[in-house]
N, CA, C and O of each residue as an XYZ file, in Angstrom:
552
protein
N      -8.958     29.010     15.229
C      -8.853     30.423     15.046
C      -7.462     30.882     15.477
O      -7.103     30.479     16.583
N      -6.584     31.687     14.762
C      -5.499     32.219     14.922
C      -5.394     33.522     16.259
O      -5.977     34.566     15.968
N      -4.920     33.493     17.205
C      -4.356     34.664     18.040
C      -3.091     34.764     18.133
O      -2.331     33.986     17.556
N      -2.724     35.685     18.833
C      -1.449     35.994     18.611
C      -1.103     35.540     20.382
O      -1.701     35.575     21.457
N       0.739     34.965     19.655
C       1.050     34.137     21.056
C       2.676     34.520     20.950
O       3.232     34.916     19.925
N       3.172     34.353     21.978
C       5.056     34.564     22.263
C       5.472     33.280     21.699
O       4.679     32.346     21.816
N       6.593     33.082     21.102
C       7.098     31.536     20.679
C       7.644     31.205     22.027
O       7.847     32.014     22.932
N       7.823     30.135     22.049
C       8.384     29.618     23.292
C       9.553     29.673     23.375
O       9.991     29.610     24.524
N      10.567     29.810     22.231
C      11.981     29.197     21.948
C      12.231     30.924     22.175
O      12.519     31.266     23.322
N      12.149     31.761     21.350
C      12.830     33.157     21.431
C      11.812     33.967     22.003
O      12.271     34.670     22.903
N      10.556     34.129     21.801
C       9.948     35.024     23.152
C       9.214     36.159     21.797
O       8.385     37.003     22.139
N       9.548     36.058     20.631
C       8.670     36.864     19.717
C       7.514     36.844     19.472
O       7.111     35.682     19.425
N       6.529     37.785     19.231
C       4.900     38.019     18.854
C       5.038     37.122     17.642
O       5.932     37.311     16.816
N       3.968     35.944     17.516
C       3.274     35.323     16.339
C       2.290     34.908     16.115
O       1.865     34.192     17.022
N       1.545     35.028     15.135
C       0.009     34.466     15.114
C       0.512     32.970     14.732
O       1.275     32.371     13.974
N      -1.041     32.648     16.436
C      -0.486     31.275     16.397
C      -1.334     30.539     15.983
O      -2.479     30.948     16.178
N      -1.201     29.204     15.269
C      -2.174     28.815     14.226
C      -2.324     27.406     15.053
O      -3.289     27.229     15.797
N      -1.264     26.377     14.865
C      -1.374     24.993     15.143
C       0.503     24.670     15.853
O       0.918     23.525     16.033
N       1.097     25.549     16.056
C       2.489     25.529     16.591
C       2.359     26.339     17.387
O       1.458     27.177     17.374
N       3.447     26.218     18.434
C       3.705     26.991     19.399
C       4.892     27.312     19.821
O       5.388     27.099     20.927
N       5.569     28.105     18.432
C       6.705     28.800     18.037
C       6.700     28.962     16.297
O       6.243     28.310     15.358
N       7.436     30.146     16.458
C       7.352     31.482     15.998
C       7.438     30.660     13.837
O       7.279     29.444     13.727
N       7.647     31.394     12.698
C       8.308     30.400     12.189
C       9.862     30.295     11.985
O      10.514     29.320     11.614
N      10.276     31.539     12.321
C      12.207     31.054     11.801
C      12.518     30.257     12.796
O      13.569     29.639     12.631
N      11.566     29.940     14.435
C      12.137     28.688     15.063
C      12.158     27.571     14.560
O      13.070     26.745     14.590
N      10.524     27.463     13.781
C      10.290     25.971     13.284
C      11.015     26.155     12.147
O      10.688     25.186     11.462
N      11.848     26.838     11.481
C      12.466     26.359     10.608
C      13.648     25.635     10.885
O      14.174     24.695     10.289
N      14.110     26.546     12.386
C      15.655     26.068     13.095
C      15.173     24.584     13.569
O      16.043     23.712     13.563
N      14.131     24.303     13.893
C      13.801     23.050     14.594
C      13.327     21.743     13.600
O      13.294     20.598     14.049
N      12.972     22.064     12.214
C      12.813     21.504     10.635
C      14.421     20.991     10.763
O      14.785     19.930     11.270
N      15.264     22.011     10.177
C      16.780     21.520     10.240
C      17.265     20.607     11.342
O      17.937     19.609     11.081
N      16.837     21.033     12.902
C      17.699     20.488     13.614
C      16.803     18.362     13.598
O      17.276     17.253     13.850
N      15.584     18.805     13.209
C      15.249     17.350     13.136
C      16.077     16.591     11.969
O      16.859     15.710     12.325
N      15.943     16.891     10.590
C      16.999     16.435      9.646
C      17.896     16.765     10.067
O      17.216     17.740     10.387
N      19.141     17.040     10.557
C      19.856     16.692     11.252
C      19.723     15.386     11.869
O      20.144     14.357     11.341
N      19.009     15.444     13.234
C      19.137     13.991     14.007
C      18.378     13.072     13.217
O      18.440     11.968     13.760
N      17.610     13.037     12.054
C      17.875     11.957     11.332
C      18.168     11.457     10.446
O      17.887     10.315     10.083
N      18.906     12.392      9.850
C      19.942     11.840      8.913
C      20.743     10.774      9.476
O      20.837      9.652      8.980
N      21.518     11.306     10.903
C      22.415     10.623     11.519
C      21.461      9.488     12.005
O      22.029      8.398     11.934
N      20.392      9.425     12.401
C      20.034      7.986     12.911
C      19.420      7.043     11.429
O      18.642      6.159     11.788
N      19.606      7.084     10.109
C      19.354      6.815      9.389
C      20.145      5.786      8.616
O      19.856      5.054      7.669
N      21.615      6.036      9.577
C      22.821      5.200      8.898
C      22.561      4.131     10.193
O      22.181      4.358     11.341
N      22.875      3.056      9.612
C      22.809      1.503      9.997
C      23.611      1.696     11.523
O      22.953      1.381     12.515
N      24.650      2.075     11.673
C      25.294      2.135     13.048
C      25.166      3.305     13.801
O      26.098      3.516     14.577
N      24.150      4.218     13.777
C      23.688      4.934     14.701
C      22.526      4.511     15.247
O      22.146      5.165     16.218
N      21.795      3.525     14.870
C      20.133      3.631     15.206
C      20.467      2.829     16.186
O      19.827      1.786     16.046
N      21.377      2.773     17.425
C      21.280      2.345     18.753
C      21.449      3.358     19.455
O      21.138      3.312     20.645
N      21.993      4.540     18.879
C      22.439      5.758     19.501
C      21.281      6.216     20.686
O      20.140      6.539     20.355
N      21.790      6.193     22.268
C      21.578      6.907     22.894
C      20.884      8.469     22.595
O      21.144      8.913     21.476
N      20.164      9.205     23.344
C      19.824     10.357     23.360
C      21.204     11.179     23.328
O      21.522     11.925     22.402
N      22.229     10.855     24.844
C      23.345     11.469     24.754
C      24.486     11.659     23.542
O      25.192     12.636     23.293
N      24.405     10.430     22.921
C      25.069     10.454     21.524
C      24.612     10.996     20.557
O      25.344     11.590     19.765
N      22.877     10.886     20.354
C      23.064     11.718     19.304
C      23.143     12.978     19.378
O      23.298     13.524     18.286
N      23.055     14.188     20.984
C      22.770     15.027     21.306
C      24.713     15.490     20.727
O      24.953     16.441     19.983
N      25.618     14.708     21.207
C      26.862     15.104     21.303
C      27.635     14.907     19.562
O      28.487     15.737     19.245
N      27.337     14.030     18.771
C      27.190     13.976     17.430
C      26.433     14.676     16.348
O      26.619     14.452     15.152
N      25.504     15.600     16.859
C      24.528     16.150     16.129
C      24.448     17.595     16.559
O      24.014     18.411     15.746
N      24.799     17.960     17.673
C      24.892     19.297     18.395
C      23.505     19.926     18.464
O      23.261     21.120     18.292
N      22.711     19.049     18.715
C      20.998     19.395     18.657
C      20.499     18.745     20.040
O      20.495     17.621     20.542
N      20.059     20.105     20.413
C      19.975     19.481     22.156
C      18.837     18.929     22.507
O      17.802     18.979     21.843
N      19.038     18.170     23.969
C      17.898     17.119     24.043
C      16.952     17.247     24.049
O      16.234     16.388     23.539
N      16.320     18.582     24.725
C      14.683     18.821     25.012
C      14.438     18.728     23.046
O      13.642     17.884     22.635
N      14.952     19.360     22.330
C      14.649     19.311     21.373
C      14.308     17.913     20.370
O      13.408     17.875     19.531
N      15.159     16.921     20.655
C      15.280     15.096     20.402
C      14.220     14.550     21.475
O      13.773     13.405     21.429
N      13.947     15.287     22.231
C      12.708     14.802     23.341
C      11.244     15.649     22.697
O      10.252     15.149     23.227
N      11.047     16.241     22.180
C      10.168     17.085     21.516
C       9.663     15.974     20.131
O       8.547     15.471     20.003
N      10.543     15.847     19.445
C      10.349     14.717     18.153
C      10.034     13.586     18.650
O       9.227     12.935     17.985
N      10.525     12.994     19.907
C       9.936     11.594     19.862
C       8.151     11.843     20.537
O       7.089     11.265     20.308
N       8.544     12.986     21.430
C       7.278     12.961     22.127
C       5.855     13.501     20.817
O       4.794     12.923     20.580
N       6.092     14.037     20.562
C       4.959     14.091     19.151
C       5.185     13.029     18.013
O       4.510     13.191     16.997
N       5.923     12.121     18.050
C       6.202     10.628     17.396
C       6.643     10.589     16.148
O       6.373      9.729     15.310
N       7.658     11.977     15.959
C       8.582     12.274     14.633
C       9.828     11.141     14.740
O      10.167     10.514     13.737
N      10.393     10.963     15.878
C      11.461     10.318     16.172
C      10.604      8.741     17.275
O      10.164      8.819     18.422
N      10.644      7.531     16.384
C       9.591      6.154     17.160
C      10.601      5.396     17.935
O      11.658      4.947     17.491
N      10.237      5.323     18.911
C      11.618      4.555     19.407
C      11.512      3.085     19.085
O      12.390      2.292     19.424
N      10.100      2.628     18.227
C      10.296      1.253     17.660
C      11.242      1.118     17.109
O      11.853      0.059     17.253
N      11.762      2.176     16.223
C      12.613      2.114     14.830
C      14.319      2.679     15.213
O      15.391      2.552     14.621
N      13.885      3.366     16.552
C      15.789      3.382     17.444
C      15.353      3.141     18.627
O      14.634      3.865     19.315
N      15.773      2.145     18.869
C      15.266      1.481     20.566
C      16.079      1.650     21.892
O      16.059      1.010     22.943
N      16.822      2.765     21.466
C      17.702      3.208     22.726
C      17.293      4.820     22.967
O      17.826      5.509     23.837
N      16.011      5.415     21.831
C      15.612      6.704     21.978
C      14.891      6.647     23.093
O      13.789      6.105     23.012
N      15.307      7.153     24.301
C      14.458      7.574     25.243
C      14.635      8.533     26.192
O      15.801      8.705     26.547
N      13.590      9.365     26.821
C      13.916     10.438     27.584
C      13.085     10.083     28.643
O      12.141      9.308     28.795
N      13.873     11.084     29.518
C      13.998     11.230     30.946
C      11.664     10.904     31.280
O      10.772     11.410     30.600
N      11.480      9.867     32.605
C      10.114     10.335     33.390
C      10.362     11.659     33.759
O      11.442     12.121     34.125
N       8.726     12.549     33.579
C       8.920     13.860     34.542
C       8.786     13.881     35.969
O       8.661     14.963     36.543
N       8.799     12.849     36.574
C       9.343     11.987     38.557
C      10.237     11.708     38.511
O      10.803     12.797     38.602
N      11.060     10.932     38.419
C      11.639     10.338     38.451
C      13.055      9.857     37.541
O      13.934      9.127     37.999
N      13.048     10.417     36.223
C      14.232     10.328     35.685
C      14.237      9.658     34.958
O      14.817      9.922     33.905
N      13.615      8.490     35.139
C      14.001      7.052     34.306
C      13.691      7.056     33.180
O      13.013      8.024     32.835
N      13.966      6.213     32.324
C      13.936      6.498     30.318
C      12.880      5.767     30.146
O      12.798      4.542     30.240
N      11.957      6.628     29.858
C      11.110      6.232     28.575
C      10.928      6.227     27.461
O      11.810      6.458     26.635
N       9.577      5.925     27.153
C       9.531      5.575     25.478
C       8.055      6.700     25.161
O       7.814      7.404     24.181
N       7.347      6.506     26.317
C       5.911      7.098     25.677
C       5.701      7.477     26.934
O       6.382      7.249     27.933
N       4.398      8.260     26.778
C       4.069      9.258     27.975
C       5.026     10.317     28.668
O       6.180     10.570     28.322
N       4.379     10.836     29.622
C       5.107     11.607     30.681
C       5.667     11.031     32.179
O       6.349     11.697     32.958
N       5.222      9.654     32.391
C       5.497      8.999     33.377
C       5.891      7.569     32.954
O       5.290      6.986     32.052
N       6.963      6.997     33.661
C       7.422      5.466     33.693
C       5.962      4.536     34.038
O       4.836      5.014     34.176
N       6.213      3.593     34.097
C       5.236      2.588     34.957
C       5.274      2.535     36.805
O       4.425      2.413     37.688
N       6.353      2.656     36.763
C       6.603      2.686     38.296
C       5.885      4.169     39.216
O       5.117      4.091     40.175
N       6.342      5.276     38.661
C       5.600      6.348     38.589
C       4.206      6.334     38.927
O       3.549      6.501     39.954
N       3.846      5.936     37.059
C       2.470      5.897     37.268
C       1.364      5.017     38.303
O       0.279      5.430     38.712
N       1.970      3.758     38.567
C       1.187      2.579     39.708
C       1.518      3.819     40.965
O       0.504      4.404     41.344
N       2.636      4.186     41.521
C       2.671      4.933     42.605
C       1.553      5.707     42.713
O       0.605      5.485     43.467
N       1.679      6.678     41.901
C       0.328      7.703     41.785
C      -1.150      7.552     41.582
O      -1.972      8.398     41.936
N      -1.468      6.286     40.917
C      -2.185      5.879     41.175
C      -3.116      5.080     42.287
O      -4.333      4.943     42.410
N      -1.901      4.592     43.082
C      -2.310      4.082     44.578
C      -2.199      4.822     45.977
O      -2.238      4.451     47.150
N      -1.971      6.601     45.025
C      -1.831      7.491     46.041
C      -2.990      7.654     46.023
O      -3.619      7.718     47.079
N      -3.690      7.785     44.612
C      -4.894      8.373     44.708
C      -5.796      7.593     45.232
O      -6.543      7.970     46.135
N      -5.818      6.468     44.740
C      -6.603      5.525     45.691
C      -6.688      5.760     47.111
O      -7.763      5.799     47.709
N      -5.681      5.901     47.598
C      -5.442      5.510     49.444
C      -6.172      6.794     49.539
O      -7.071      6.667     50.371
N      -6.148      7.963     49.029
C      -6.797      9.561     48.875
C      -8.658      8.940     48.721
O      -9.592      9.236     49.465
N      -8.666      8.517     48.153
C      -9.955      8.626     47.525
C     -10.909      8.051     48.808
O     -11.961      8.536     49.226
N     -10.019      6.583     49.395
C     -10.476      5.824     50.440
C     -10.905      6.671     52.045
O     -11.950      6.649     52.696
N      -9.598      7.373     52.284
C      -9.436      8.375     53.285
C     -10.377      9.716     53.018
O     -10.229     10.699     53.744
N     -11.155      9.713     52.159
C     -12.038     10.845     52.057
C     -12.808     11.329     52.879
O     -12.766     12.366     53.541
N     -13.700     10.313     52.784
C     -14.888     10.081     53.853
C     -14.464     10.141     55.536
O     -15.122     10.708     56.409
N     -13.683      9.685     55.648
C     -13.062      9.156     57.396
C     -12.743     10.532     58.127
O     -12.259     11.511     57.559
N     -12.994     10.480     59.112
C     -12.632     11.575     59.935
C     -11.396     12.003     60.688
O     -10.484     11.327     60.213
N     -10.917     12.794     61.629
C      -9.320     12.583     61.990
C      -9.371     11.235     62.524
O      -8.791     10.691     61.584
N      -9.533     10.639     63.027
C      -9.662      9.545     64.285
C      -9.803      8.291     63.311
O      -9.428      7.180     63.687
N     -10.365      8.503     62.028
C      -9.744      7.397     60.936
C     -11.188      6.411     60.965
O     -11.424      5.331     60.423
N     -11.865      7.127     61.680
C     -13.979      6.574     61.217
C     -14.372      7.392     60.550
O     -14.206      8.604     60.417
N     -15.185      6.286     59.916
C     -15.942      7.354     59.022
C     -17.209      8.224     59.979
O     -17.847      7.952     60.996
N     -17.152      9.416     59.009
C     -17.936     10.109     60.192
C     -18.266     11.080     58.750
O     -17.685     11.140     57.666
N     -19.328     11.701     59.234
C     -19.639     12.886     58.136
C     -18.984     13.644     58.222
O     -18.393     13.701     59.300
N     -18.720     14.507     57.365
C     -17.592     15.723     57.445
C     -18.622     16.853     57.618
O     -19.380     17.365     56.794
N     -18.382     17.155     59.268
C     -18.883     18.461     59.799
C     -18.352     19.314     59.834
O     -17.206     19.112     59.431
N     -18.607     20.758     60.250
C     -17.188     21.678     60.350
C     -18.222     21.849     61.620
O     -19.400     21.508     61.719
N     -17.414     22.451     62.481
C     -17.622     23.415     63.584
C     -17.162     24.665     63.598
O     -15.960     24.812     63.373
N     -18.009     25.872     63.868
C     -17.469     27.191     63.760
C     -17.719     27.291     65.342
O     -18.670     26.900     66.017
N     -15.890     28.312     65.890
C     -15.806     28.792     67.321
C     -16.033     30.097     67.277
O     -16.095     30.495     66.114
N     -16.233     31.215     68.360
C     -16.118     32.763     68.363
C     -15.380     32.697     69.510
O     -15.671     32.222     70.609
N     -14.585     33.126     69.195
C     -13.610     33.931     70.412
C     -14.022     35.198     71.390
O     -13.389     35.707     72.315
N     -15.443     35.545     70.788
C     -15.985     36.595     71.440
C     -16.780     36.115     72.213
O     -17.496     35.114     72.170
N     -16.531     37.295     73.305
C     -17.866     36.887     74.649
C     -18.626     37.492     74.528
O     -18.424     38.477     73.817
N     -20.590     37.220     75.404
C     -21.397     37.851     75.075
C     -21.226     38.911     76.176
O     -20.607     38.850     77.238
N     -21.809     39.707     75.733
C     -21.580     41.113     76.842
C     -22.744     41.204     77.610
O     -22.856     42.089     78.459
């Protein structure tokens, strides 16, 4: 069902269907993809860095990070396309997290999940609360 939503790119009222921007963005963002692949289409660009094609193409990165991440731009087919983990920095290919990332967070949650049950003192103990009053009886 269509409601009406702000585009993300310029901030205008649009009924939003299956995008989430406006359409003269997705038209600017239609072009700016032909653009970056035209240029990765010729035989000696398809090693091109993100930074290269960002600086050869004048089409900025979140935008070259947008195409690969919905899998317009495969980094099977340019194997140096990759953008930034959202931790950590490091270049990926897929997802929102590296591997390194992800095992971290995952063995946070673990050590979380383990420490649930345990009490301050690090036994397990039921989790009681105690309520104090600061008031005296009169």
């Amino acid at each position: 069902m269509a409601e009406l939503a702000n585009c993300t790119r310029c901030g205008t009222v649009f009924v939003r269907t299956q995008r989430d921007v406006c359409q003269s963005c997705y038209q600017e963002e239609e072009n700016a993809f032909q653009t970056v692949y035209q240029f990765l289409r010729k035989r000696e660009n398809r090693e091109a860095t993100m930074q290269e094609i960002e600086e050869a193409t004048g089409v900025e990165e979140a935008l070259i990070t947008k195409f690969v991440k919905e899998g317009r731009l495969r980094p099977s087919d340019f194997p140096k396309l990759a953008y930034p983990c959202e931790r950590c920095g490091a270049g990926i290919v897929n997802g929102k997290l590296c591997s390194d990332c992800s095992e971290a967070l995952k063995s946070d949650l673990q050590r979380h999940e383990s420490q649930k049950g345990q009490g301050l003192d690090g036994k397990n103990s039921p989790n009681r609360v105690f309520y104090t009053s600061s008031q005296t009886k009169k």
